[in-house]
TORKOL-4160 file (C-alpha; in steps of 0.2 Angstrom, whole numbers, padded with zeros to 4 digits, m for minus):
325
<pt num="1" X="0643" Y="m0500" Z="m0457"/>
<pt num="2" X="0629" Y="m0502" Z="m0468"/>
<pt num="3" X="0612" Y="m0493" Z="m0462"/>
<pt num="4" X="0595" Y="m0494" Z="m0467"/>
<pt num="5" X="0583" Y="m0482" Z="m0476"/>
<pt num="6" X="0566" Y="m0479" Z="m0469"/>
<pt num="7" X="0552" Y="m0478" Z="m0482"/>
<pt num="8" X="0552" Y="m0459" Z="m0478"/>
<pt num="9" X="0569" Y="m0459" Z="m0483"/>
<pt num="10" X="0568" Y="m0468" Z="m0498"/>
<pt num="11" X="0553" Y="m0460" Z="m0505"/>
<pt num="12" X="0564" Y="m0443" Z="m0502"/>
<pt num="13" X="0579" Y="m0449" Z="m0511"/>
<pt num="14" X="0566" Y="m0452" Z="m0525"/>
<pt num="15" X="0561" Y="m0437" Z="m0526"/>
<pt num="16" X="0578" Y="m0427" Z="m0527"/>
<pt num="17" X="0583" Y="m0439" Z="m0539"/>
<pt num="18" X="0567" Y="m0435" Z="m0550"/>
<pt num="19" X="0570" Y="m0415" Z="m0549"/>
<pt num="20" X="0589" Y="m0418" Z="m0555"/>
<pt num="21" X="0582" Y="m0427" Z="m0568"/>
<pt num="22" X="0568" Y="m0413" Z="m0572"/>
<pt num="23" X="0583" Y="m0400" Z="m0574"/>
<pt num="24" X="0596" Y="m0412" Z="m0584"/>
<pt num="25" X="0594" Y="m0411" Z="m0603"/>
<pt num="26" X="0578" Y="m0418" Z="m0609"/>
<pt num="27" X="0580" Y="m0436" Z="m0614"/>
<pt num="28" X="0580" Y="m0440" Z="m0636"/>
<pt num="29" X="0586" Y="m0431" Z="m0648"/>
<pt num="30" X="0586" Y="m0412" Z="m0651"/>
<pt num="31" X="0571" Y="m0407" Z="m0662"/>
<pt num="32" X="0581" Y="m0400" Z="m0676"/>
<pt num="33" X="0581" Y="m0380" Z="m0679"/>
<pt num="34" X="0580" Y="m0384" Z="m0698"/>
<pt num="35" X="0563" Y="m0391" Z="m0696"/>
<pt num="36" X="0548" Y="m0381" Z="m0704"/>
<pt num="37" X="0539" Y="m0370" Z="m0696"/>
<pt num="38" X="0526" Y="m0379" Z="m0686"/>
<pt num="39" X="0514" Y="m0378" Z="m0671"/>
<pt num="40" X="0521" Y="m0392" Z="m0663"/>
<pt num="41" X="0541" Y="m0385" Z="m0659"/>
<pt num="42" X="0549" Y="m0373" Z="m0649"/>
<pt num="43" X="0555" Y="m0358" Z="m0657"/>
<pt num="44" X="0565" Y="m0341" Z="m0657"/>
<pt num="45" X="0544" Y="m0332" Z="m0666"/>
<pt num="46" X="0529" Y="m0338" Z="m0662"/>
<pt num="47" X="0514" Y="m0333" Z="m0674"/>
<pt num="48" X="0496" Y="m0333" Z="m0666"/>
<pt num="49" X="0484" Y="m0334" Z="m0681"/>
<pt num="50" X="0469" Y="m0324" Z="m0674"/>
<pt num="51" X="0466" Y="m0315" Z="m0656"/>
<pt num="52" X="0450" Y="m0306" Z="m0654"/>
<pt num="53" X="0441" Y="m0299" Z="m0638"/>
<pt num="54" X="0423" Y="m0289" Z="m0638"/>
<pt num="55" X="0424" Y="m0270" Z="m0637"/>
<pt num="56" X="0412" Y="m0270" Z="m0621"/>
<pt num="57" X="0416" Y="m0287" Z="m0612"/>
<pt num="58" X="0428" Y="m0301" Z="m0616"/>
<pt num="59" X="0413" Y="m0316" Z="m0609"/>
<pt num="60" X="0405" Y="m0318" Z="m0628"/>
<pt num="61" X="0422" Y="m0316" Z="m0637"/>
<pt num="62" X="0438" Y="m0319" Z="m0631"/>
<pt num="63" X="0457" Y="m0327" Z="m0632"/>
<pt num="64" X="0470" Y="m0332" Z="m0619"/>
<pt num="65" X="0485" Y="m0332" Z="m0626"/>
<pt num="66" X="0497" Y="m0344" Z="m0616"/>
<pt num="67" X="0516" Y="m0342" Z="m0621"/>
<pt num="68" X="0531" Y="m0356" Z="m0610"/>
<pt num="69" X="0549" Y="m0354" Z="m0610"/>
<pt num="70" X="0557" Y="m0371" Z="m0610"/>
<pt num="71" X="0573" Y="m0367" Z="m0606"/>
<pt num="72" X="0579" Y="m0374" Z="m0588"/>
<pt num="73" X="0596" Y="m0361" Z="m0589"/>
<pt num="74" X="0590" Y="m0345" Z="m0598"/>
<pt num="75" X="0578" Y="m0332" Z="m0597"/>
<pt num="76" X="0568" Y="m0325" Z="m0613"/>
<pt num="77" X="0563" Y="m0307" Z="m0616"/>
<pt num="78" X="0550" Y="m0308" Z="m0627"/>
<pt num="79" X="0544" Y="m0293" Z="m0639"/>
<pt num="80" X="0526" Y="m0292" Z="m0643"/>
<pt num="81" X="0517" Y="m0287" Z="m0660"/>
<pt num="82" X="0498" Y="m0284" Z="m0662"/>
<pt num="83" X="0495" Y="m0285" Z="m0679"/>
<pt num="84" X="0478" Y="m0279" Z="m0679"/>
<pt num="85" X="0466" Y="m0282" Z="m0696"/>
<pt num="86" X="0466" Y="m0264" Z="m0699"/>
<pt num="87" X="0488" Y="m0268" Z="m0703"/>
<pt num="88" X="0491" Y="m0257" Z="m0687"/>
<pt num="89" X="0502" Y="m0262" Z="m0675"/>
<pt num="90" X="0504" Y="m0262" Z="m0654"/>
<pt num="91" X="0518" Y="m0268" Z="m0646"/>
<pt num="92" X="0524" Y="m0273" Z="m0630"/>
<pt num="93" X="0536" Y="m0284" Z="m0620"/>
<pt num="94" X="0535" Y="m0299" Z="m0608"/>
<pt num="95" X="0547" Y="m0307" Z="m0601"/>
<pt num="96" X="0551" Y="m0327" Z="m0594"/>
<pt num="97" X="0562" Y="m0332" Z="m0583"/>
<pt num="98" X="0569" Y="m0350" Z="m0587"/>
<pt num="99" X="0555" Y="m0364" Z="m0586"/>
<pt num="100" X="0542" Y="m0350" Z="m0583"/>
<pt num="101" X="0525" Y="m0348" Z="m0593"/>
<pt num="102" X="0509" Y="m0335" Z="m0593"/>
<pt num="103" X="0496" Y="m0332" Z="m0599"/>
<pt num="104" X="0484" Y="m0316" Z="m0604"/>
<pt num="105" X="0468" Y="m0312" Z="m0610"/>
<pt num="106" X="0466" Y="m0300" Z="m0626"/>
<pt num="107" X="0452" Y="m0291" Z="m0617"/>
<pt num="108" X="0465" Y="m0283" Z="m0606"/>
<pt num="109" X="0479" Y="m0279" Z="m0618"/>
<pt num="110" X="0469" Y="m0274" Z="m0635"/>
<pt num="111" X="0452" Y="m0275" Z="m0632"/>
<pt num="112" X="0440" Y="m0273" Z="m0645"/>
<pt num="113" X="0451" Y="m0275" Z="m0659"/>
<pt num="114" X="0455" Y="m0293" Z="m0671"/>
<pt num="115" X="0472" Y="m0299" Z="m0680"/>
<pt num="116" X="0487" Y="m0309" Z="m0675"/>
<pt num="117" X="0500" Y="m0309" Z="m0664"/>
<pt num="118" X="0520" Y="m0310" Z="m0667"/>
<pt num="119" X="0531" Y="m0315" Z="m0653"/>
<pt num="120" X="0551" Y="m0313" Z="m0655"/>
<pt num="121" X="0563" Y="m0318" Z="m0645"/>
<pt num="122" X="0575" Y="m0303" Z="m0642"/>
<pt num="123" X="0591" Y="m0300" Z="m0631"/>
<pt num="124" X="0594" Y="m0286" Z="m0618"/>
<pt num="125" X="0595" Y="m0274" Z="m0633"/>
<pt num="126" X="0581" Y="m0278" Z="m0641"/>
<pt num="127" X="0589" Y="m0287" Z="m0655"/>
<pt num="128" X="0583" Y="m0304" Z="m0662"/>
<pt num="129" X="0590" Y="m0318" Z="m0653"/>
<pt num="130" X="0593" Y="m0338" Z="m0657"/>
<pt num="131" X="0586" Y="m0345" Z="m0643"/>
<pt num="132" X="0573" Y="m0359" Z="m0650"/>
<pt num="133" X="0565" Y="m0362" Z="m0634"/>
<pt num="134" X="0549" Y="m0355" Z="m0635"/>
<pt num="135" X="0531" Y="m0363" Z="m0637"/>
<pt num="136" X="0514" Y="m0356" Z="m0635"/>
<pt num="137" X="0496" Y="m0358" Z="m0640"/>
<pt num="138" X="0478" Y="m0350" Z="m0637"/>
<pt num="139" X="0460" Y="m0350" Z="m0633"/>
<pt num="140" X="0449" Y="m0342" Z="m0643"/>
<pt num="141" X="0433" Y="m0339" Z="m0645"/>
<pt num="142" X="0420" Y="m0329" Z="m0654"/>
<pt num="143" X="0402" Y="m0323" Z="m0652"/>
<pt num="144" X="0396" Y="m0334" Z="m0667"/>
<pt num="145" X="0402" Y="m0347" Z="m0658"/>
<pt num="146" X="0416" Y="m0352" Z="m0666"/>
<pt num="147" X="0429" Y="m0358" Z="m0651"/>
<pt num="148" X="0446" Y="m0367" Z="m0653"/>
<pt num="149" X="0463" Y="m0371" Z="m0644"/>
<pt num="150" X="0478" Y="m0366" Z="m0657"/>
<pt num="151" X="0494" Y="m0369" Z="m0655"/>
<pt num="152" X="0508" Y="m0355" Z="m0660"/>
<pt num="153" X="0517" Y="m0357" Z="m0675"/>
<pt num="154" X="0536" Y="m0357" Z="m0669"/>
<pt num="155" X="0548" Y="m0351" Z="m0680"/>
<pt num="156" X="0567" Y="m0358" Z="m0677"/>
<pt num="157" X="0582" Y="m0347" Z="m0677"/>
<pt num="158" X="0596" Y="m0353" Z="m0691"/>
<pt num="159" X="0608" Y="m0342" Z="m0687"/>
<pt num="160" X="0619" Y="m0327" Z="m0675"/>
<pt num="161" X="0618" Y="m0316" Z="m0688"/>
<pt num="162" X="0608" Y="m0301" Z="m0686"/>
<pt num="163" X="0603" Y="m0287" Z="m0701"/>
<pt num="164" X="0601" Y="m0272" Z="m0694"/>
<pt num="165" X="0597" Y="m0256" Z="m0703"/>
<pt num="166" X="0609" Y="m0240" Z="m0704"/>
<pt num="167" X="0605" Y="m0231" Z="m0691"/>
<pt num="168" X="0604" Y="m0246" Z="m0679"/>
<pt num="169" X="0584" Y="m0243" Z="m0676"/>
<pt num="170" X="0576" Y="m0257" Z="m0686"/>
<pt num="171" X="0582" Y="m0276" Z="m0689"/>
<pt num="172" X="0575" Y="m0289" Z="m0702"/>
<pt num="173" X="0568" Y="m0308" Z="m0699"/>
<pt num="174" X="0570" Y="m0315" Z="m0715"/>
<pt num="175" X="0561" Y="m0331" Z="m0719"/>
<pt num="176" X="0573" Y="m0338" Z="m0730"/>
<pt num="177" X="0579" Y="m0353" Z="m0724"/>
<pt num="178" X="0595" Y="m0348" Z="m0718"/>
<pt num="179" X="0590" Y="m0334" Z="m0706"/>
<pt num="180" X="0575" Y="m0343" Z="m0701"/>
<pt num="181" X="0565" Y="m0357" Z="m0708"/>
<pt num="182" X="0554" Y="m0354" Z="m0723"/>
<pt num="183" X="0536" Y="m0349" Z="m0722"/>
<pt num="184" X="0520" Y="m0356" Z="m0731"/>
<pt num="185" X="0516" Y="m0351" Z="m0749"/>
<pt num="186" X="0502" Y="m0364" Z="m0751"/>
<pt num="187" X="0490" Y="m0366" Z="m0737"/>
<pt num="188" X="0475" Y="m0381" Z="m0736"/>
<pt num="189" X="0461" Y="m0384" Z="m0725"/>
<pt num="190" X="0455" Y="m0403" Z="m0726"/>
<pt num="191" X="0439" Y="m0411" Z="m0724"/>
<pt num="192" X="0426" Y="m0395" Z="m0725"/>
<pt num="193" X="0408" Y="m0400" Z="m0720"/>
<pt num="194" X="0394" Y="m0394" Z="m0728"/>
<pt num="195" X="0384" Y="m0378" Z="m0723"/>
<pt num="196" X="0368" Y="m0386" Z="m0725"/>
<pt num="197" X="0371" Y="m0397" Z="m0709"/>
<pt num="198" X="0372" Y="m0384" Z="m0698"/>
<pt num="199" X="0392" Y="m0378" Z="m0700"/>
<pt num="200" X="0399" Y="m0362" Z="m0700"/>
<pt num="201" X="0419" Y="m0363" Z="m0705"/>
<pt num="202" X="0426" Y="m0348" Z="m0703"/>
<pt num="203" X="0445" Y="m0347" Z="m0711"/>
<pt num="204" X="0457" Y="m0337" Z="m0706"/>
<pt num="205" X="0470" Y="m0330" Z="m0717"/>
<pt num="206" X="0487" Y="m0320" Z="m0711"/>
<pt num="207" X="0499" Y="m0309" Z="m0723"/>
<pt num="208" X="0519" Y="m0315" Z="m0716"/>
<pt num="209" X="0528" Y="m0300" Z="m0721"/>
<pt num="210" X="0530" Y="m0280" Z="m0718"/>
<pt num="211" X="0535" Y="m0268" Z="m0705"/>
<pt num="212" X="0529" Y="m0273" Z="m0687"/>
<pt num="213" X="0535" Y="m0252" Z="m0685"/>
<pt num="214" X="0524" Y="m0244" Z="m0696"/>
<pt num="215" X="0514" Y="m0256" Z="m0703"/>
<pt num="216" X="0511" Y="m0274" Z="m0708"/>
<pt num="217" X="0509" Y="m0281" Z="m0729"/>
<pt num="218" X="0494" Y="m0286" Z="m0736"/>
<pt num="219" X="0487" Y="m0302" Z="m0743"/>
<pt num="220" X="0480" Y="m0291" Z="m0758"/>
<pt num="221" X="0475" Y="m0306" Z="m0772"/>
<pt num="222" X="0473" Y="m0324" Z="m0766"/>
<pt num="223" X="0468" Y="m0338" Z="m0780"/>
<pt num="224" X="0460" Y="m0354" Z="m0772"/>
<pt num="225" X="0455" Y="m0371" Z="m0778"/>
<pt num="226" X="0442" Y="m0379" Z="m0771"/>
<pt num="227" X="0436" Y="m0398" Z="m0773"/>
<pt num="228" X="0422" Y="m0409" Z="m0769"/>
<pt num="229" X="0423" Y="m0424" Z="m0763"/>
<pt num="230" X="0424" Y="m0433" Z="m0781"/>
<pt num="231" X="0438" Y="m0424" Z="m0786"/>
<pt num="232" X="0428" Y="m0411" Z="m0795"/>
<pt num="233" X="0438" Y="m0395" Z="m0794"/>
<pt num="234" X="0430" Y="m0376" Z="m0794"/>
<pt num="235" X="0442" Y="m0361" Z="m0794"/>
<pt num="236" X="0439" Y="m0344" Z="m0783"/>
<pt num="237" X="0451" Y="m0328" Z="m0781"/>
<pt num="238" X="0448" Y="m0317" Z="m0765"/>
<pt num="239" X="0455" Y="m0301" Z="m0758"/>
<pt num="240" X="0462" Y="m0299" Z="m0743"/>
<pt num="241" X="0470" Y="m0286" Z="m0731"/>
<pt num="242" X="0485" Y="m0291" Z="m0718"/>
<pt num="243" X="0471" Y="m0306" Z="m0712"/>
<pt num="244" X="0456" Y="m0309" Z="m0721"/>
<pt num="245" X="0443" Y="m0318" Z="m0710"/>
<pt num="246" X="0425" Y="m0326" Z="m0718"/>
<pt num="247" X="0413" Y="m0341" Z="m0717"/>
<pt num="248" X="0412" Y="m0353" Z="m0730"/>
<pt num="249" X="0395" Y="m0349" Z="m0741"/>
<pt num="250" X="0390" Y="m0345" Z="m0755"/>
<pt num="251" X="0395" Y="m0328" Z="m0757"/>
<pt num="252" X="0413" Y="m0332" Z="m0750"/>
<pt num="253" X="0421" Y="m0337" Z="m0760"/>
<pt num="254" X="0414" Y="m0335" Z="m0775"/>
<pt num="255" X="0413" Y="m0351" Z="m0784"/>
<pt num="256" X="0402" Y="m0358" Z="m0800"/>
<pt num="257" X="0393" Y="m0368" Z="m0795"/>
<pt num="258" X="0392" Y="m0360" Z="m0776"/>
<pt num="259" X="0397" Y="m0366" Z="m0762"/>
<pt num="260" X="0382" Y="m0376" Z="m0755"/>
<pt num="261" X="0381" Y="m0385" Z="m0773"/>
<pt num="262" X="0399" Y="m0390" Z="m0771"/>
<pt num="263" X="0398" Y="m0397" Z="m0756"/>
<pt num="264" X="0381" Y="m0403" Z="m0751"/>
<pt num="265" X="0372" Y="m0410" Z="m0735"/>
<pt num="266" X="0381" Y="m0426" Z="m0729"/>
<pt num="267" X="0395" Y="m0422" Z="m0739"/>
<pt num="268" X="0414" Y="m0415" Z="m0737"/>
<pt num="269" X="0426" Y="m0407" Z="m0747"/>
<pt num="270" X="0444" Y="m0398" Z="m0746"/>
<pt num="271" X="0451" Y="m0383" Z="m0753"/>
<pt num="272" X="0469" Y="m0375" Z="m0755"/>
<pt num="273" X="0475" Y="m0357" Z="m0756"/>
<pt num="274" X="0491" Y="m0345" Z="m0760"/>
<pt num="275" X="0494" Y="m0327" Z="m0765"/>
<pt num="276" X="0495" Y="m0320" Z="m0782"/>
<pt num="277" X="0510" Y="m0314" Z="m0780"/>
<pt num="278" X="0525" Y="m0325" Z="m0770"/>
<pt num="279" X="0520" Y="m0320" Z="m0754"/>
<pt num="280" X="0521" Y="m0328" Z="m0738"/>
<pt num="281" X="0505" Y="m0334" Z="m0727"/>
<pt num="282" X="0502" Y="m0344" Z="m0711"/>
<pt num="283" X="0481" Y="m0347" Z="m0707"/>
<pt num="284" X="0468" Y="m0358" Z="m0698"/>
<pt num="285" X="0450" Y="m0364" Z="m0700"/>
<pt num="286" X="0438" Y="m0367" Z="m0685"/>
<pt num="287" X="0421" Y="m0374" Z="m0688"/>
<pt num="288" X="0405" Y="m0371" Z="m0677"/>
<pt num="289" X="0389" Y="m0382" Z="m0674"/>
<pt num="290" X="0376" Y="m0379" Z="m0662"/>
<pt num="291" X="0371" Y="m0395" Z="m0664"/>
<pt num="292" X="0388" Y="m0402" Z="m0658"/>
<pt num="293" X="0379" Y="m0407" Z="m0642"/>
<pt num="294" X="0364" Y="m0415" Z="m0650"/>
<pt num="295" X="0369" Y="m0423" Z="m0664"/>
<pt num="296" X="0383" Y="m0438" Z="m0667"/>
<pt num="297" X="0391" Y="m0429" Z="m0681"/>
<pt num="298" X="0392" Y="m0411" Z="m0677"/>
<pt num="299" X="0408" Y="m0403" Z="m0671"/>
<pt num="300" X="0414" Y="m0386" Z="m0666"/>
<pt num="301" X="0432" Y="m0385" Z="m0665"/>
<pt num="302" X="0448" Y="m0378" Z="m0676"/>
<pt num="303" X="0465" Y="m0382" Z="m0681"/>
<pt num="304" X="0479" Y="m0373" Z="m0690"/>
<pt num="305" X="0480" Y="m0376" Z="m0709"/>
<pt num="306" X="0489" Y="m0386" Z="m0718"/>
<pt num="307" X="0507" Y="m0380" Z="m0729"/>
<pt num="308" X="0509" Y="m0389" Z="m0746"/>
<pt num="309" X="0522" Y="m0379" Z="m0752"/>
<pt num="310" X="0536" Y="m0365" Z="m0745"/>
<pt num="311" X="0543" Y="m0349" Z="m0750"/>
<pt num="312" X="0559" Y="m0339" Z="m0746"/>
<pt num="313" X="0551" Y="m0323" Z="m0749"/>
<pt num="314" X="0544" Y="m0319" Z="m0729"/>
<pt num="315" X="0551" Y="m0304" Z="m0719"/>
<pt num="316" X="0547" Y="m0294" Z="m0705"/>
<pt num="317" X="0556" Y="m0277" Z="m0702"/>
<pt num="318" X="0554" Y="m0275" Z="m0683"/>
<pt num="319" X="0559" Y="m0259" Z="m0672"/>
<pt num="320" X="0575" Y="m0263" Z="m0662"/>
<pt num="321" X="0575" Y="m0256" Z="m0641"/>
<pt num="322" X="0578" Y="m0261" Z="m0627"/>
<pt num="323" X="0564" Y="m0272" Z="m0615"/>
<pt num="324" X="0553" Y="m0263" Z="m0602"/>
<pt num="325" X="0557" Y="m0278" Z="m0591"/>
């Protein structure tokens, strides 16, 4: 006997056929692990390029950092590296059960203190884990008013393997392309407006590299090309610690002619840097104008820069115990 379905009925059956879809694997193909470091995968590391919060108060400057497990069948225990400016390191743990995300604010984790954050995916041990289901991203903003969304730069897991040190207490993250993917050597920031209409672009600039026990490595010498929007070229070295933060200007960096000769009022330009040495680096660039409410062509906003080129030569040494959760 055949028997009707009420609307009710029919909308419920939609329903539970939508959620068993939600929990099936996602439709198309896999990203591929072997794909580059980017901010637009999921991965076993997640790099955040800046977090700041003030010293007294979080409302002026700020960053909520947002971090999602994908995974509909496994949980993730996440270890957490502060890497402030200063190359010291915090740590802590979060953990995300299957399809879960959060969300927390720098002001109430590390106030008053600037850097970048590492998150790496580890098991119930503490050691690294291949488990490419991680993606995150963050809100910053600054009291110069420099504010962005960025998204995480997700590192993919390449294999089981895991290199521990003697005594069991430490284990290496090697860049290389066979542990995980390969990090940046040369890094690009496109389309930089000029100062004299009213824009601030801070860059941002983060050594890859280090003990995230005892102390990240340092940029130390950077060598930059910068260009006009002719194709004129001017050249510039900097120094840096484990991140170097400044405005573009004319004492940073130090070009000949300076910088608000190179790139004039109503004009753009684009510039490219890498470390003296082969050295791994990941960075962004965010641009403030407070005439971005007045004026047609006036932005504030921020982005992740560009990788031209990549290097094997990334590592991490990361302390090795258990999760607090």
């Amino acid at each position: 006997m055949m028997h009707k379905l009420t609307r009710a009925a029919l909308a419920m059956f939609a329903l539970v056929m939508m959620a068993a879809a939600a929990l099936a694997a996602d439709p198309g193909a896999a990203y591929p692990a072997t794909s580059e470091v980017s901010d637009q995968k999921a991965g076993s590391i997640l790099i955040y390029n800046l977090y700041t919060s003030g010293a007294t108060s979080g409302n002026a400057q700020n960053t909520r950092i947002n971090i999602t497990n994908t995974s509909s069948a496994s949980s993730q225990l996440v270890h957490l590296f502060f890497v402030a400016d200063t190359c010291q390191i915090a740590d802590s743990y979060i953990c995300l059960t299957p399809n879960q995300t959060a969300s927390f604010l720098a002001s109430d984790v590390d106030p008053g203190v600037s850097g970048y954050i590492v998150a790496v995916s580890v098991n119930g041990d503490g050691l690294p884990r291949n488990a490419n289901t991680l993606i995150g991203d963050e809100y910053v903003k600054l009291s110069t008013g420099h504010a962005a969304n960025l998204g995480a730069e997700a590192i993919s897991a390449l294999s089981d393997t895991v290199t521990l040190s003697t005594d069991g207490s430490a284990a290496l993250l090697s860049f290389d392309g066979q542990s995980y993917n390969r990090l940046p050597r040369v890094l690009a920031a496109s389309s930089i407006p000029s100062r004299a209409d009213g824009n601030d672009t801070l860059v941002i600039l983060n050594r890859i590299g280090g003990s995230l026990a005892t102390g990240a490595a340092t940029l130390s010498s950077l060598f930059g090309l910068m260009y006009d929007d002719s194709e004129s070229v001017f050249s510039f070295s900097v120094v840096g610690g484990c991140q170097l933060r400044g405005s573009l200007s004319n004492t940073f960096p130090r070009t000949t002619p300076r910088f608000e000769t190179v790139i004039p009022a109503g004009r753009t330009g684009w510039m490219k840097i890498w470390g003296g040495g082969d050295i791994a680096i990941l960075g962004s660039v965010l641009n403030a104008n407070p005439n971005a409410a007045a004026a047609a062509g006036a932005f504030t906003g921020g982005r992740n820069l560009h990788k031209l080129t990549l290097t094997t030569a990334g590592a991490y040494t990361i302390p090795v115990f258990p999760p607090s959760c």
